[in-house]
C-alpha positions as CSV (number, residue, x, y, z in Angstrom):
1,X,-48.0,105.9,29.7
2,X,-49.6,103.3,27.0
3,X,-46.1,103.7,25.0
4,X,-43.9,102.9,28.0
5,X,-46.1,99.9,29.2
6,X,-45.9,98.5,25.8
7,X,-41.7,99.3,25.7
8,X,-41.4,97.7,29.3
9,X,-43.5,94.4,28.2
10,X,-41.8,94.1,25.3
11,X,-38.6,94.3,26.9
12,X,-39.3,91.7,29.5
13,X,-40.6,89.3,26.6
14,X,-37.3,90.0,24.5
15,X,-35.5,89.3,27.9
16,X,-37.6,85.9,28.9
17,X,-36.8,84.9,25.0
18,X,-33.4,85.7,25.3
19,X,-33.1,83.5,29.0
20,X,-35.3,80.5,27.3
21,X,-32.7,80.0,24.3
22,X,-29.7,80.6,26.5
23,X,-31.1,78.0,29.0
24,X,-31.9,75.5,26.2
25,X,-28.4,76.1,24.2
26,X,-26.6,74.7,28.2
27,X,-29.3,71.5,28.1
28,X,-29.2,70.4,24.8
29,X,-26.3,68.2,24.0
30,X,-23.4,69.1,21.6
31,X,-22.8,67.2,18.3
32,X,-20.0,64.7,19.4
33,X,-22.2,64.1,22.7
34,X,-25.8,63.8,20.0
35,X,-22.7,60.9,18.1
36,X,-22.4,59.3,21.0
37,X,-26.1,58.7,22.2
38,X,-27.1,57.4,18.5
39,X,-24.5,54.8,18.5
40,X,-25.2,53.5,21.9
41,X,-29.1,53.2,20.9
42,X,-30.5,49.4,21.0
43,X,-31.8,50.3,17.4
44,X,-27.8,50.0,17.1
45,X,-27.1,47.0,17.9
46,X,-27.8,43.7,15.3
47,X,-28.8,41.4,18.0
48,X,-31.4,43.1,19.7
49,X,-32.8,44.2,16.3
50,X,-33.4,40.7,15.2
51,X,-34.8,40.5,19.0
52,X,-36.9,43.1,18.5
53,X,-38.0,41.9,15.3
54,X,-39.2,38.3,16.0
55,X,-40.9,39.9,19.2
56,X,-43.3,42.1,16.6
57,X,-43.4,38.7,14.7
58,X,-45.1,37.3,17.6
59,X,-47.3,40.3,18.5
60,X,-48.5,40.3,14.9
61,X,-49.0,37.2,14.7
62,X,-51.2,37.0,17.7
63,X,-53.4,40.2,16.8
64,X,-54.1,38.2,13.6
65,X,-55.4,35.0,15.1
66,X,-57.5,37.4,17.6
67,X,-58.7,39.5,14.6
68,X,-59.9,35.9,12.6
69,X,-61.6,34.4,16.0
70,X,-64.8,35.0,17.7
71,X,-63.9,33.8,21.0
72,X,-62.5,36.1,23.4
73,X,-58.9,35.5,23.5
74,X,-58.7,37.6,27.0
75,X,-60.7,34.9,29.1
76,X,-57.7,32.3,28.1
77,X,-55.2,34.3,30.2
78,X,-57.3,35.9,32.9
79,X,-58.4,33.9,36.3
80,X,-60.2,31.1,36.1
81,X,-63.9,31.6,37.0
């Protein structure tokens, strides 16, 4: 009885294996369609890079004057009190 438990549970994992990689293989994209999505990815394009860029400038450059000040730097942009 143990031996034919262990057969039938080992079966149905092989099987659930089996139905997990044939389910992923339909979702995952193929290698033309994997092309596609990495050229059309903002990361792509020159303009918004140099976007992005002086954007984390700014952000940067903000953390630093918080870091070197002892004033809370939240209180300028919250409501008045």
């Amino acid at each position: 009885m143990s031996a034919l438990r262990t057969l039938l549970s080992s079966s149905a994992l092989i099987a659930v294996m089996g139905l997990s990689y044939g389910m992923w293989s339909i979702i995952v994209p193929g290698e033309e369609r994997r092309r596609e999505i990495v050229r059309n990815l903002p990361e792509s394009n020159p303009v918004r890079m140099e976007e992005t860029r002086k954007r984390n400038a700014l952000v940067m450059e903000a953390l630093k004057e918080a870091a070197e000040t002892n004033e809370n730097i939240t209180r300028r942009f919250g409501a008045p009190k």
